[in-house]
MARBA-427646 format. One record per residue: residue number from 0; x, y, z of N, C-alpha, C in turn; chain; residue in three letters. Coordinates in steps of 0.05 Angstrom, whole numbers, always signed. Layout:
REM residues N
NUM / X / Y / Z / X / Y / Z / X / Y / Z / A / ALA
...
***
This chain:
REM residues 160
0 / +1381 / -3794 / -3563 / +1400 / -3787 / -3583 / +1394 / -3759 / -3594 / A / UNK
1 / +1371 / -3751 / -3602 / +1369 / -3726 / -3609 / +1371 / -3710 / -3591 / A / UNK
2 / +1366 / -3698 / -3561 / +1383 / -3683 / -3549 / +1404 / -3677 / -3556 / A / UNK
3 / +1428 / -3699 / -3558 / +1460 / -3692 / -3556 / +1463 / -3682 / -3581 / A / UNK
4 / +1442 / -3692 / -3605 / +1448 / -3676 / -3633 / +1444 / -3650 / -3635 / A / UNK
5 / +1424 / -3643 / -3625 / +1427 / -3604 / -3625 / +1432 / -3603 / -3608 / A / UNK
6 / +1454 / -3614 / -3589 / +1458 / -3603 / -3572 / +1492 / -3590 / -3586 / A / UNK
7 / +1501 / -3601 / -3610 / +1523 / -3603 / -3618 / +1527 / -3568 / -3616 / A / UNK
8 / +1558 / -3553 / -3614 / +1554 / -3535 / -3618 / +1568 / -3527 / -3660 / A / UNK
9 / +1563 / -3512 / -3663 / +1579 / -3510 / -3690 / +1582 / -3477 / -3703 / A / UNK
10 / +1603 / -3477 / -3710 / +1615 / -3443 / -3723 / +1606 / -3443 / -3740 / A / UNK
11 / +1592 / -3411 / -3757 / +1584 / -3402 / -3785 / +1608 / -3394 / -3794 / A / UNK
12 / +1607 / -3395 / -3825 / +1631 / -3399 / -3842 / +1624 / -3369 / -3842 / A / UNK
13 / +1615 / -3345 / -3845 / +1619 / -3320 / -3826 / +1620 / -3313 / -3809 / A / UNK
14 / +1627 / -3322 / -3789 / +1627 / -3315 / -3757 / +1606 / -3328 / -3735 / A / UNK
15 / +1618 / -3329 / -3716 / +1596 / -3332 / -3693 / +1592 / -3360 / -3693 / A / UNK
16 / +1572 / -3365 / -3673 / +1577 / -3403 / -3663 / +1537 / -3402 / -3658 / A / UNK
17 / +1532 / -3424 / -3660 / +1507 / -3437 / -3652 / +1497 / -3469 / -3652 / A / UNK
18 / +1485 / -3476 / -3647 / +1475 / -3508 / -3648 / +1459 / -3512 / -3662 / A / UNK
19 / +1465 / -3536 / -3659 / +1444 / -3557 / -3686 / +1412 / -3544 / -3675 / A / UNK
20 / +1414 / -3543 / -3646 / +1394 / -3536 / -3633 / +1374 / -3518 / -3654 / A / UNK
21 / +1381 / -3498 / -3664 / +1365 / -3483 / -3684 / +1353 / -3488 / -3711 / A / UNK
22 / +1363 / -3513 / -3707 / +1348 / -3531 / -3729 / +1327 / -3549 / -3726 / A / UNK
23 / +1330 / -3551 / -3705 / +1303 / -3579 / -3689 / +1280 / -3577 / -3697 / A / UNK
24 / +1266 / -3593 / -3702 / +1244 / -3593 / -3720 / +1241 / -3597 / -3749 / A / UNK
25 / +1261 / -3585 / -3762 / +1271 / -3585 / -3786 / +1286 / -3620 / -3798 / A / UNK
26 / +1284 / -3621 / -3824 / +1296 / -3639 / -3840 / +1322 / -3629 / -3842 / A / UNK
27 / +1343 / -3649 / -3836 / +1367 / -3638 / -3844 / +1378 / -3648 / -3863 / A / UNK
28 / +1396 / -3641 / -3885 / +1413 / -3654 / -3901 / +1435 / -3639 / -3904 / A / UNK
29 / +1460 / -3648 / -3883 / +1482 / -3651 / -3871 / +1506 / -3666 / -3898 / A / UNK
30 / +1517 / -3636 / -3914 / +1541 / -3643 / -3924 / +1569 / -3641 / -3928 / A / UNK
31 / +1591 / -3659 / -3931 / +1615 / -3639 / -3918 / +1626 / -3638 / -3957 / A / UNK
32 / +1630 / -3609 / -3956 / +1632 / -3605 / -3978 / +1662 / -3581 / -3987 / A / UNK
33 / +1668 / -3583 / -4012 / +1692 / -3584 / -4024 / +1683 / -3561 / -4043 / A / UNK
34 / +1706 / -3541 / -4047 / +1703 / -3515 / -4082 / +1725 / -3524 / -4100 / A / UNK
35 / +1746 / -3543 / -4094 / +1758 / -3567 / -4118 / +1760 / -3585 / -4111 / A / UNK
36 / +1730 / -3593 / -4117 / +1733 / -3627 / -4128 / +1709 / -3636 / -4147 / A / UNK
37 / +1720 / -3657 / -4161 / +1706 / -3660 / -4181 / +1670 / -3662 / -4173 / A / UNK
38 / +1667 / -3659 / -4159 / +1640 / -3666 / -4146 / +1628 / -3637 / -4132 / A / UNK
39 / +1643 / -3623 / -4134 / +1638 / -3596 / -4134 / +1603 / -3587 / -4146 / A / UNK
40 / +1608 / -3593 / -4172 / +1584 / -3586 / -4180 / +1557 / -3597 / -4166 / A / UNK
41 / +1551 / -3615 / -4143 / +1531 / -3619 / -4117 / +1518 / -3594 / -4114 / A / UNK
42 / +1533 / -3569 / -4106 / +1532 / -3551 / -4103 / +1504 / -3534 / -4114 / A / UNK
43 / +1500 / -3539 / -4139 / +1477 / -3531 / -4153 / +1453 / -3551 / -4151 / A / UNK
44 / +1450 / -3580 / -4144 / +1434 / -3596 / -4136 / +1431 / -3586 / -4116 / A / UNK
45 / +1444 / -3584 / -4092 / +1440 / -3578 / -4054 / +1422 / -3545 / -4058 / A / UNK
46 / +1434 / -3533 / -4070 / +1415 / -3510 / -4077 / +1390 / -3508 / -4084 / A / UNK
47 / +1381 / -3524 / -4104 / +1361 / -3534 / -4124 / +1346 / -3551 / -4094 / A / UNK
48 / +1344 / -3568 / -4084 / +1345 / -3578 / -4062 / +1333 / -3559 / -4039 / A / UNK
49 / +1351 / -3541 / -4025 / +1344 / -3526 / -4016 / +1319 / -3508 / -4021 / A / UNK
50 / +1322 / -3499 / -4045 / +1301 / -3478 / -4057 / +1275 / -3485 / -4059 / A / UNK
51 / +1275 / -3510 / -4067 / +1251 / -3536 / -4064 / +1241 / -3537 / -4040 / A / UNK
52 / +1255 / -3538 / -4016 / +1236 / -3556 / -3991 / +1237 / -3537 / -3971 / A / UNK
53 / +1262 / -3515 / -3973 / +1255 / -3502 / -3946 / +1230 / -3495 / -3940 / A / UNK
54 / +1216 / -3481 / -3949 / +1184 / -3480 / -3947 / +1172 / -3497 / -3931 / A / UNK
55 / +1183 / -3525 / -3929 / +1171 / -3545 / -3921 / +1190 / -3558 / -3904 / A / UNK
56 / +1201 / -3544 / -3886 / +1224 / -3555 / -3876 / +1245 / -3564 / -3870 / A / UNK
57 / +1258 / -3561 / -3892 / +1282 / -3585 / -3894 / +1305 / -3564 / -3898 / A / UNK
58 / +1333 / -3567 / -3894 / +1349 / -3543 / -3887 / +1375 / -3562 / -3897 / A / UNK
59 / +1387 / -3554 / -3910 / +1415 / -3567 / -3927 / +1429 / -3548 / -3906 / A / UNK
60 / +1453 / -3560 / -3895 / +1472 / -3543 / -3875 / +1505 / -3565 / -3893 / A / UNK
61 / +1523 / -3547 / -3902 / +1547 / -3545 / -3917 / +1565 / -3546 / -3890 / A / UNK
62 / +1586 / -3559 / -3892 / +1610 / -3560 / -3873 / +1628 / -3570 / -3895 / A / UNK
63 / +1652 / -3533 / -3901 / +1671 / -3554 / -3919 / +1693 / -3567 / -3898 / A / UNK
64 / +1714 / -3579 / -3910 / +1732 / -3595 / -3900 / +1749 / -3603 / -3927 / A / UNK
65 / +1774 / -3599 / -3909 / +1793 / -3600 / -3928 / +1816 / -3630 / -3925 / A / UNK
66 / +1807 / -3654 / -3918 / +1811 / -3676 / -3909 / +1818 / -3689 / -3936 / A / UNK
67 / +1806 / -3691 / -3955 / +1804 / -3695 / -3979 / +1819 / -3687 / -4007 / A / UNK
68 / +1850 / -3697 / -4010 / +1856 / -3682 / -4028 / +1864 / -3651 / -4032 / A / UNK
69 / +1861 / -3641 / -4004 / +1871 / -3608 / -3996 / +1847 / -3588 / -4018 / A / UNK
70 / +1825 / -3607 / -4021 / +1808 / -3585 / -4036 / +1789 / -3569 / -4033 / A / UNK
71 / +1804 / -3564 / -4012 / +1783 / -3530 / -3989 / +1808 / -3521 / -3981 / A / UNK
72 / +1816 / -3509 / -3986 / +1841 / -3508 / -3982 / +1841 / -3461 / -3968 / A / UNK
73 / +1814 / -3459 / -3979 / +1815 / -3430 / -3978 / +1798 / -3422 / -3949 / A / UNK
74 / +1806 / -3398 / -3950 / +1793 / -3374 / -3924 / +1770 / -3389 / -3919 / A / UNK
75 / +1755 / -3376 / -3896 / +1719 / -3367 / -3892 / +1714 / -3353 / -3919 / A / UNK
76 / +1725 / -3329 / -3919 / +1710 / -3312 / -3939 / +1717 / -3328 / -3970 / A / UNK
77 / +1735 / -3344 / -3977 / +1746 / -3340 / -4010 / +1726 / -3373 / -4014 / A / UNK
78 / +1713 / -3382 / -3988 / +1695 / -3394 / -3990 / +1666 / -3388 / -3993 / A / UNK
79 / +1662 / -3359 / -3986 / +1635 / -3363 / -3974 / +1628 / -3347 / -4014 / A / UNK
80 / +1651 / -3335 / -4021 / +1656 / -3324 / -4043 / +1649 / -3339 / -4063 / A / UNK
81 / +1660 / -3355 / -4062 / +1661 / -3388 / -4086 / +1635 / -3397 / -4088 / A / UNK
82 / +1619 / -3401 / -4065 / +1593 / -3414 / -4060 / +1570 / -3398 / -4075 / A / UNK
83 / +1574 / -3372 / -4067 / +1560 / -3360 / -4072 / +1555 / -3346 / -4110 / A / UNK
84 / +1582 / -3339 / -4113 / +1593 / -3331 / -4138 / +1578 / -3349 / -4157 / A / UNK
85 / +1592 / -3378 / -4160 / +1590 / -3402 / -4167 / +1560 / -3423 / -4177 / A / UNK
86 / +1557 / -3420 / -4148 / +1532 / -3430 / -4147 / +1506 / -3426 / -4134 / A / UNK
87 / +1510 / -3396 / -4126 / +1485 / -3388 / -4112 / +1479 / -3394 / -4094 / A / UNK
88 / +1501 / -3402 / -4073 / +1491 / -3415 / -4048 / +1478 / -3399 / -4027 / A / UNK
89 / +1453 / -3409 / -4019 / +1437 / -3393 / -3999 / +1428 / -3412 / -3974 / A / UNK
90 / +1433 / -3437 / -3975 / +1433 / -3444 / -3949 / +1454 / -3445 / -3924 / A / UNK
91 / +1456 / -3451 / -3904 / +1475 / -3441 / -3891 / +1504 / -3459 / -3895 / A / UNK
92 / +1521 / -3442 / -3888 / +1542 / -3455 / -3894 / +1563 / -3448 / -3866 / A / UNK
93 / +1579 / -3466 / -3865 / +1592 / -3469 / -3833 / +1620 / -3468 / -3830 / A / UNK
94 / +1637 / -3463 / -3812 / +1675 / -3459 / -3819 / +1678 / -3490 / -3817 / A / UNK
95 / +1702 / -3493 / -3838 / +1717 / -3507 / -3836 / +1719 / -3528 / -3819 / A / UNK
96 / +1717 / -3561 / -3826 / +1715 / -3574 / -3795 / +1730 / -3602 / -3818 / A / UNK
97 / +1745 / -3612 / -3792 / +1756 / -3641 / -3807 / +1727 / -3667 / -3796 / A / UNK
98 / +1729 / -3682 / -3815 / +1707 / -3709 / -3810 / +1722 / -3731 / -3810 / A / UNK
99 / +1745 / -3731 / -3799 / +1750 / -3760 / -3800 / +1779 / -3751 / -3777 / A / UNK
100 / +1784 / -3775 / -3763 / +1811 / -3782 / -3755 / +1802 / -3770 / -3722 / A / UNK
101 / +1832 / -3758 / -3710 / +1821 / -3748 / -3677 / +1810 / -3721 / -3684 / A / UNK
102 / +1818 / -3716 / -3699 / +1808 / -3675 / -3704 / +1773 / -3683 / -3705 / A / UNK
103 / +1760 / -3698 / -3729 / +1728 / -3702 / -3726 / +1726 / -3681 / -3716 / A / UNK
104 / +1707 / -3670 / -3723 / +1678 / -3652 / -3709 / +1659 / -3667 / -3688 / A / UNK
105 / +1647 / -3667 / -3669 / +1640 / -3677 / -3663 / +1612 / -3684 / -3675 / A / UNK
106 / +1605 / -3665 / -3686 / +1572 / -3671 / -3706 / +1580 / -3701 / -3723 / A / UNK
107 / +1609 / -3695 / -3747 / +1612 / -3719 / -3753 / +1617 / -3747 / -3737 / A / UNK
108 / +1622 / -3743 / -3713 / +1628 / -3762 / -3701 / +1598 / -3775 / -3691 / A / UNK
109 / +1589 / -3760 / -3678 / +1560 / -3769 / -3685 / +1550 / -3781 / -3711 / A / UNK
110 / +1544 / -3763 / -3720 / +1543 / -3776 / -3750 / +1543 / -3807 / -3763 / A / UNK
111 / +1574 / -3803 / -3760 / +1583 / -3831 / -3766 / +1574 / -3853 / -3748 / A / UNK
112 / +1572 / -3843 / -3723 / +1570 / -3870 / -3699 / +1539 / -3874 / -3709 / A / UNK
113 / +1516 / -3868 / -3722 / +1491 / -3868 / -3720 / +1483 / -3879 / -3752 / A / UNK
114 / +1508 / -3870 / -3771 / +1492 / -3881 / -3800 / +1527 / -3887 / -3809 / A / UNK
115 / +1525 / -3917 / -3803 / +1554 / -3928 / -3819 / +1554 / -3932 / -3847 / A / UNK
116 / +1575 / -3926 / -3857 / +1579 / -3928 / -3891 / +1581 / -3968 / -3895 / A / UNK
117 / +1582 / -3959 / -3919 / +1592 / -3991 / -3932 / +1608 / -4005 / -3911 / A / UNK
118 / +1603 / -4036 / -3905 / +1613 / -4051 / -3890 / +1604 / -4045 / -3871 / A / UNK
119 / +1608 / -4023 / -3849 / +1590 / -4014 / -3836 / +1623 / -3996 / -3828 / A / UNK
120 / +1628 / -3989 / -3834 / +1652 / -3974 / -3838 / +1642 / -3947 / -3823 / A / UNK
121 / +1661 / -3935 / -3811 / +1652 / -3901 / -3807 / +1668 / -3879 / -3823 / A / UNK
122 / +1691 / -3885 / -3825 / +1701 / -3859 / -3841 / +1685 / -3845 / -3867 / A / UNK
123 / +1683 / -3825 / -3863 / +1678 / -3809 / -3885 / +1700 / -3813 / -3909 / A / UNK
124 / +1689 / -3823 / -3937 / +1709 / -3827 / -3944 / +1720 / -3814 / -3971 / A / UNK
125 / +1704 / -3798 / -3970 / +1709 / -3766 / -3996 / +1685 / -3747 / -3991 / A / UNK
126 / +1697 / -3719 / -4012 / +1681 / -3695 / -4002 / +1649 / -3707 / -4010 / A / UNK
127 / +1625 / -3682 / -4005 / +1613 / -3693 / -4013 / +1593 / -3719 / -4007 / A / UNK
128 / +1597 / -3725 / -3988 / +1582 / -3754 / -3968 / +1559 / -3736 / -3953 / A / UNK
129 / +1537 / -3755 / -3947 / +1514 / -3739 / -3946 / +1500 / -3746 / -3915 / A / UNK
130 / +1476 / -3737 / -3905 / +1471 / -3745 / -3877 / +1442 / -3736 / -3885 / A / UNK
131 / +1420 / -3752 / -3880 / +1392 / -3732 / -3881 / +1384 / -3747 / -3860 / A / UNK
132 / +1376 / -3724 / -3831 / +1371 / -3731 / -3805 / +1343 / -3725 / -3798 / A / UNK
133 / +1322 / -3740 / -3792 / +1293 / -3735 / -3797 / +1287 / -3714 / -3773 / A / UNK
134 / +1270 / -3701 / -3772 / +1250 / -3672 / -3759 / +1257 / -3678 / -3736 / A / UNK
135 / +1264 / -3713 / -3721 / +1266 / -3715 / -3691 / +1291 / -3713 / -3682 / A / UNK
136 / +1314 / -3721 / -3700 / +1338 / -3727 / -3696 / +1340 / -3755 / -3695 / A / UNK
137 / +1319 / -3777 / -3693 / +1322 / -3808 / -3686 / +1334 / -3820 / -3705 / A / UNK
138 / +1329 / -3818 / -3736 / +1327 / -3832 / -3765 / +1348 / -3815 / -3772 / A / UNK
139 / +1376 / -3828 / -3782 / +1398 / -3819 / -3797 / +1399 / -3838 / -3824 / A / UNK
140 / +1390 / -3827 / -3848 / +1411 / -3841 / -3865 / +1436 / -3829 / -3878 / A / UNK
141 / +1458 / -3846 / -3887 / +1478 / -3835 / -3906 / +1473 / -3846 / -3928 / A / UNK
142 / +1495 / -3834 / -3944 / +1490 / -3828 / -3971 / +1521 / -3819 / -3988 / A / UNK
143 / +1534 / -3840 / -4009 / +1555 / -3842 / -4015 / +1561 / -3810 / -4033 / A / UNK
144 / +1588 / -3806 / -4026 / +1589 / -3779 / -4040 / +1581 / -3776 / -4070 / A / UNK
145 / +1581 / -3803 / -4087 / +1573 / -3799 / -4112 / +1544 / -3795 / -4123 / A / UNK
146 / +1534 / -3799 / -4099 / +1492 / -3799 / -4091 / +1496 / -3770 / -4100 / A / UNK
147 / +1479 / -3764 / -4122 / +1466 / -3736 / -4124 / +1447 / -3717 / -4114 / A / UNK
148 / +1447 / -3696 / -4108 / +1422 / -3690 / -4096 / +1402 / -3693 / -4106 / A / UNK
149 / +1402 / -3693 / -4125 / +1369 / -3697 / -4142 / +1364 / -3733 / -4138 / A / UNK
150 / +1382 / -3754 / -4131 / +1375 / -3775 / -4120 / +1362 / -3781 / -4096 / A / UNK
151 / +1362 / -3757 / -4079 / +1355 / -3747 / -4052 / +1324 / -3752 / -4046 / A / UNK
152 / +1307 / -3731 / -4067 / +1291 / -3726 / -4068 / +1269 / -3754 / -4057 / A / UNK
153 / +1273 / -3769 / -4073 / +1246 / -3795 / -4060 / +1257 / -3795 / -4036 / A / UNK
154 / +1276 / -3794 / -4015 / +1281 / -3801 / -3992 / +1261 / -3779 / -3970 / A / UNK
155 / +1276 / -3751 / -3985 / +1265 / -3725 / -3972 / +1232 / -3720 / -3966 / A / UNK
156 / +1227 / -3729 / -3998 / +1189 / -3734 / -3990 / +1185 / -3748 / -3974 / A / UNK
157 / +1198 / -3775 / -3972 / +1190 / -3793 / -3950 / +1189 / -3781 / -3921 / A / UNK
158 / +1212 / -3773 / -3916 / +1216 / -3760 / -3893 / +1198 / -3743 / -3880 / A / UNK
159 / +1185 / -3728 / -3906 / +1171 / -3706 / -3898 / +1147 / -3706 / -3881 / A / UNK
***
């Protein structure tokens, strides 16, 4: 399983393409995320988050998607703008990708086939839904979009 995970390829929400591959080794916490919606404010936890563990591994990677209520609705840039402006976003952040239906990304599709929601359901089912994929790629959990990042934290130590 972890092969095909970095093996995924994926676009930077500035340009250019690369794979999960450049993450391997690393803790991931994988979110598909929104600049209107009420849940927006994640944004400063995933940061807070970030700022905390990279040191120690762990790498928050942002995929917005506009699946949800049309609330990504903007550019690369009036995004990368918002993130940044907003909330200081310094981890990486990625173009535009749908998570649900035939469009899926294939990362989400992964994703979902490996850590089913409630019922055992796969759709992603608002912005904001979470993924933390352990150092091997083997261990996926999810995590409901209303999970905060600072609820994260006992998982992330564990992981570590």
């Amino acid at each position: 399983m972890s092969a095909s995970l970095y093996d995924i390829e994926i676009e930077r929400l500035a340009g250019g393409s690369t794979t999960l591959g450049e993450y391997a080794g690393k803790l991931l916490l994988i979110v598909n995320t929104a600049s209107q919606c009420g849940l927006t404010p994640h944004y400063a936890g995933l940061e807070k988050l970030y700022q905390t563990y990279k040191d120690r591994g762990v790498v928050v990677l942002g995929f917005p998607c506009n699946q949800f209520g049309a609330q990504e609705s903007g550019t690369a840039e009036e995004i990368g703008a918002f993130c940044t402006k907003n909330y200081g976003v310094s981890f990486p952040m990625f173009a535009k990708i749908e998570v649900n239906g035939d469009g899926a990304h294939p990362l989400y599709k992964h994703l979902k086939q490996h850590a089913k929601g409630i019922l055992g359901t796969e759709a992603i089912k608002w912005n904001f839904t979470k993924f933390l994929v352990s150092r091997d790629g083997e261990r996926i959990e999810r995590y409901a979009p209303t999970t905060t990042p600072e609820e994260l934290v006992k998982d992330i130590e564990g992981m570590l």
